[in-house]
N, C-alpha and C positions, 0 to 999 in steps of 0.2 A: 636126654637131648630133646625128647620131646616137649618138656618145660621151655625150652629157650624158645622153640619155634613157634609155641603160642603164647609166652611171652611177646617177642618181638614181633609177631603178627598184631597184638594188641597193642602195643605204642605204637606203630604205623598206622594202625586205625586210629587209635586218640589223634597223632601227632595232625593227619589230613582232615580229620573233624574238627578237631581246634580250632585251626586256623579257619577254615572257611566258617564255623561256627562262631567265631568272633565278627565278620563283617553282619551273619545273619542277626542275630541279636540287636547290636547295631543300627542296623537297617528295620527292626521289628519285622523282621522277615522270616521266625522263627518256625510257623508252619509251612512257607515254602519248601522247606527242607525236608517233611514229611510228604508235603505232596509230590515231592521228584521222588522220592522214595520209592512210594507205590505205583506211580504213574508211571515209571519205567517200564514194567512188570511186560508190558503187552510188546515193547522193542526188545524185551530180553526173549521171549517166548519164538517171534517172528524168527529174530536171528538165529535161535535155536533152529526150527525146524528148516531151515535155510542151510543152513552148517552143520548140523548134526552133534555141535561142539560147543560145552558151554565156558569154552576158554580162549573163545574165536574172536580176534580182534572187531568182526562184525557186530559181536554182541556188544562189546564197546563204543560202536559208531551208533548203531541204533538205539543203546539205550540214551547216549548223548540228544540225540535226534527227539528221543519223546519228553526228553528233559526242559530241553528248549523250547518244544512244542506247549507242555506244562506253563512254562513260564508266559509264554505269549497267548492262550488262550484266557490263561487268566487274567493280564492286563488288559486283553480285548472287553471282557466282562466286566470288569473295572471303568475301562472309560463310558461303558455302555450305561453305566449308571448302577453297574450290580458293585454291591457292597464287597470289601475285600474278601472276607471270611467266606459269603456266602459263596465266591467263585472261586476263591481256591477249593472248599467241598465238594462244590459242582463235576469241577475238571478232574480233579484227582479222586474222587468217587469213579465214574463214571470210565476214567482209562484203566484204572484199578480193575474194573470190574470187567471190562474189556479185555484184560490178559487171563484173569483166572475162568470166561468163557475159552480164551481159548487156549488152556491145561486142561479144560475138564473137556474139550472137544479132539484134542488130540492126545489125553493123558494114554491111552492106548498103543500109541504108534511110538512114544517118545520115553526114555525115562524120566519125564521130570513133573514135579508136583509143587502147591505150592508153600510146601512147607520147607523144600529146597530153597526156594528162592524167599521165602520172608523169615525163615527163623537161622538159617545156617547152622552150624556148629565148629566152633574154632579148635574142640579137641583132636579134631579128624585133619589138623588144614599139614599136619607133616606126613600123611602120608600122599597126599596127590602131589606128588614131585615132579620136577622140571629138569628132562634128561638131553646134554647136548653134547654131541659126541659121544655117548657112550657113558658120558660124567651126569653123576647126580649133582645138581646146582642146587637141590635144595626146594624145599615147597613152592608154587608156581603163586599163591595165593603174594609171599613176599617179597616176589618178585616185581609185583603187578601193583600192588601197596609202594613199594618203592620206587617205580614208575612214576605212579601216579602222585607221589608226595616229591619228589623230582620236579613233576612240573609245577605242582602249586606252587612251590614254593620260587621257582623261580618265575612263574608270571606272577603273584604279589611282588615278588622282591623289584622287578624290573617297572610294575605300575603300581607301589604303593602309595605313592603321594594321589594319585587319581584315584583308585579305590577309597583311600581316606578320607580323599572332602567329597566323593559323592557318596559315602558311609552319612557324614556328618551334615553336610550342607549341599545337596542336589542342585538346589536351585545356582546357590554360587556357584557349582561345578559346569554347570552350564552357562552359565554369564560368562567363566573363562573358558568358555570354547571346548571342552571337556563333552568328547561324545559321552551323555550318562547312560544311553539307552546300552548302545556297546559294552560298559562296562558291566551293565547288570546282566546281560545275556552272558556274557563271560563270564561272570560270579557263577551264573545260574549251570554253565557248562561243565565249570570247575565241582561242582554240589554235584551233580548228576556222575560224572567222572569216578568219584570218590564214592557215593555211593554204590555202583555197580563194583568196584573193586574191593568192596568190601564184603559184598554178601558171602563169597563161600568162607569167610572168617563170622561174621554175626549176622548176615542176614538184611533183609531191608528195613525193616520193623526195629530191631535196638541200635541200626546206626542211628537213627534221628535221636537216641537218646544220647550219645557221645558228639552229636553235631551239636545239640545244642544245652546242656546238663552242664556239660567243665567251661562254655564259653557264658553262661549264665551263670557260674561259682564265679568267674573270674573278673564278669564286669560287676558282682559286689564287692570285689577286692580291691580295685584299682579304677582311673579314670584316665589311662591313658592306653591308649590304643594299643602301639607298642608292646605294654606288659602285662598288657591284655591276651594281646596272643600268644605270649611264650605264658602265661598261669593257663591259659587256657587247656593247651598244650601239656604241658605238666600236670593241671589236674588230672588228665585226661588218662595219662600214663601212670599217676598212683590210682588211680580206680582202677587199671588195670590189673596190678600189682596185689592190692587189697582184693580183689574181685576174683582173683585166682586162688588165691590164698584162701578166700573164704568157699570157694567152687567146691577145691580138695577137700577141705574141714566138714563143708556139709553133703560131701555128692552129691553137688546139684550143677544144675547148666552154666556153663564156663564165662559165654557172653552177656547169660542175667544176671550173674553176678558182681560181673565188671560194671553193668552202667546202675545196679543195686547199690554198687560202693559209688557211684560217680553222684546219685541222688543223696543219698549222706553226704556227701562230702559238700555238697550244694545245702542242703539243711545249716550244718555248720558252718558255713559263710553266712547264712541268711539269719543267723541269731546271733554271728561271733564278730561279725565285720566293722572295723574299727573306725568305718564309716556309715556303711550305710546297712548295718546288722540291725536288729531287735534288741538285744541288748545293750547296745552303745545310743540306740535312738533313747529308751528309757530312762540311760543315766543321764543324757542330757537333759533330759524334762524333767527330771528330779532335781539336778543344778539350776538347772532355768526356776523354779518353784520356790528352791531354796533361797535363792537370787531375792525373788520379789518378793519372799516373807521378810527377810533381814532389810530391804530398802521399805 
């Protein structure tokens, strides 16, 4: 039984990183999602010592909180004339470093460290179970995954046409009246969401590599949005599958080995891709070659 529950803890992580990892990609937004990652760390901590609970819908509001905050400190930097790269390091250095002063400042009063909260372990996630009435419902972790993949999915579903042309074309998105700032604070909210609901499964540190690993296999696969996020998606869930499989074979850690299979599995798109692979780019340049010797 415990294979199913971190089985299916591990496609509810692919399935919420997919998706929002398909618009990051997209958007070349693809360190954002590292940097809400870590930058969380210091709303996770607050909420903690606030709550006592590190399953406290608080923890969920305030990590949203410094997600957001993430985002907009770094656009502030950005118009200020600082370079993207340099301000997203800036911010998410800096709040990073902000939460693990304060685990090493109250690591004493509190159980938590930060290797709780950045590495996780999804072999452990069926025994913190969710009791109501008396009834075990089953680990709290797939509960909270399925929450949270609940709402992606129905605010994509309900504003995909505006996500997609400010994915694609911001500027037009704005011509038609399309708040884009709104929508990227909600991208950004949705990322922060998903991340915090994932750590006591992988952690803060390997979800950025299923947020954005299966949605970069997938946009070498395909050029449409669409089937973008469902390969995304998919990949996302045989790395899973692979990464388990390979966890048991080798005793080694359950969640490196999940996004281990999700980077192979990205390698072979990036040499096999029948468009925009390594292999397919060479045999056209060897037809192109052959082309101009025969004319």
């Amino acid at each position: 039984m415990s294979e199913f529950w971190i089985l299916l803890t591990g496609a509810l992580v692919a399935s919420c990183s997919g998706i929002l990892g398909a618009f990051l990609v997209l958007r070349r937004m693809a360190m954002i999602g590292d940097a809400i990652s870590h930058s969380v760390m210091p709303g996770i901590v607050i909420a903690f010592l606030l709550s006592g609970s590190r399953d406290s819908l608080l923890m969920m509001t305030a990590a949203l909180v410094f997600g957001l905050l993430t985002t907009f400190l770094i656009q502030l930097f950005q118009s200020g004339g600082i370079q993207s790269d340099a301000s997203i390091g800036v911010v998410f250095t800096t709040l990073f470093a902000v939460g693990v002063l304060l685990v090493s400042l109250f690591a004493r009063q509190v159980h938590l460290d930060q290797d709780a909260i950045l590495y996780g372990e999804i072999a452990y996630v069926h025994w913190n179970t969710w009791e109501w009435s008396g009834v075990n419902m089953g680990p709290k972790a797939v509960w909270l995954l399925g929450f949270t993949l609940l709402v992606i999915v129905t605010v994509i579903g309900l504003f995909y046409k505006q996500f997609k042309l400010c994915a694609f074309d911001p500027a037009l998105a704005a011509a038609l009246g399309i708040p884009v700032a709104l929508f990227h604070y909600l991208l950004m909210g949705l990322v922060s969401m998903a991340t915090v609901s994932s750590f006591e499964s992988v952690g803060a540190i390997l979800v950025v590599g299923m947020l954005i690993i299966p949605a970069s296999t997938a946009y070498l696969l395909t050029d449409k949005l669409g089937m973008m996020i469902g390969l995304s998606v998919a990949v996302g869930i045989l790395s899973t599958i692979i990464g388990y499989g390979a966890a048991v074979l080798l005793d080694a850690s359950i969640a490196g080995c999940m996004v281990s299979a999700a980077g192979l599995l990205f390698v072979l798109a990036l040499l096999f891709s029948p468009s925009h692979g390594l292999a397919a780019k060479k045999l056209r340049q060897r037809r192109l070659s052959q082309q101009s010797k025969v004319n």
